[in-house]
ZAMARGU-4260 file (C-alpha; in steps of 0.2 Angstrom, whole numbers, plus 5000, padded with zeros to 4 digits):
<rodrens>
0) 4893/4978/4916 | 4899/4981/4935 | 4917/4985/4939 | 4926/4972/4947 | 4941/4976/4960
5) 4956/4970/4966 | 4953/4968/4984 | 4970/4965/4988 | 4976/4979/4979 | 4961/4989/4985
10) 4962/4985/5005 | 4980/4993/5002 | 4974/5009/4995 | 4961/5011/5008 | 4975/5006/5023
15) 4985/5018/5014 | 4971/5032/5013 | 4968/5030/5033 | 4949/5024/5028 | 4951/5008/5036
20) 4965/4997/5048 | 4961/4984/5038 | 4955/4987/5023 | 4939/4977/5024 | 4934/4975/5004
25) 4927/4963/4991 | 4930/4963/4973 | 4914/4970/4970 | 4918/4986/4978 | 4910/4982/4993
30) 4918/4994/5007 | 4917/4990/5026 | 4923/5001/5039 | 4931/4996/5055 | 4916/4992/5062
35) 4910/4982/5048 | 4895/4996/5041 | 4897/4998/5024 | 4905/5013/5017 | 4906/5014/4998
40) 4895/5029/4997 | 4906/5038/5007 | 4915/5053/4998 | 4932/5048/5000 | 4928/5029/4999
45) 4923/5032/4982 | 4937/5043/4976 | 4946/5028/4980 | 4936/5018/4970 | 4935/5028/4955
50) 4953/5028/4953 | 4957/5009/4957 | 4965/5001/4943 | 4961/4982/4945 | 4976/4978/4933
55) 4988/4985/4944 | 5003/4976/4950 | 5003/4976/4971 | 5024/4983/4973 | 5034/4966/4977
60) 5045/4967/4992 | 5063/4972/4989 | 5072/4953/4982 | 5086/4946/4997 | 5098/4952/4982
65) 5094/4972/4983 | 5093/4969/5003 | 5110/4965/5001 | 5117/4979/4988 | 5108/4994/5000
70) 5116/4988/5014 | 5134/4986/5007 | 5129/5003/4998 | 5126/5008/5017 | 5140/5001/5025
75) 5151/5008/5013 | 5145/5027/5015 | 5147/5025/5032 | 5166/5020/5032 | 5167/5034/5021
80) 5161/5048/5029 | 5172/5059/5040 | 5175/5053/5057 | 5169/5068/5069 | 5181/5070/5084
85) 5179/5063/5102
</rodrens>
């Protein structure tokens, strides 16, 4: 049986690697570079894909809610910290 990919988590590990701009891929592990040749027998391309996990969670954006707490956390070290003389 074939492996089947994310292709949304997999364009973000090969944006993240610096393999591609856009991580052109399909979730049959089809690999395009930015060109649009395919790479998938490259070396590194398929490092990447031996280690993909297809199960794996893309990382949600911070909720508005722990915007909010990092920025009072912010706000609040700032008024804090020892004023340095004019």
């Amino acid at each position: 049986m074939l492996k089947k990919y994310n292709s949304l988590t997999l364009c973000r590990e090969l944006i993240a690697a610096g393999i591609s701009k856009d991580g052109n891929c399909g979730d049959d592990g089809v690999v395009f570079d930015d060109n649009g040749k395919q790479i998938q027998t490259r070396p590194d391309v398929v490092a990447i894909l031996e280690a993909h996990d297809p199960d794996a969670i893309p990382p949600q954006p911070a909720t508005i809610e722990e915007r909010l707490a990092a920025a009072e956390l912010m706000i609040s070290l700032l008024l804090e910290a020892p004023q340095e003389a004019v």
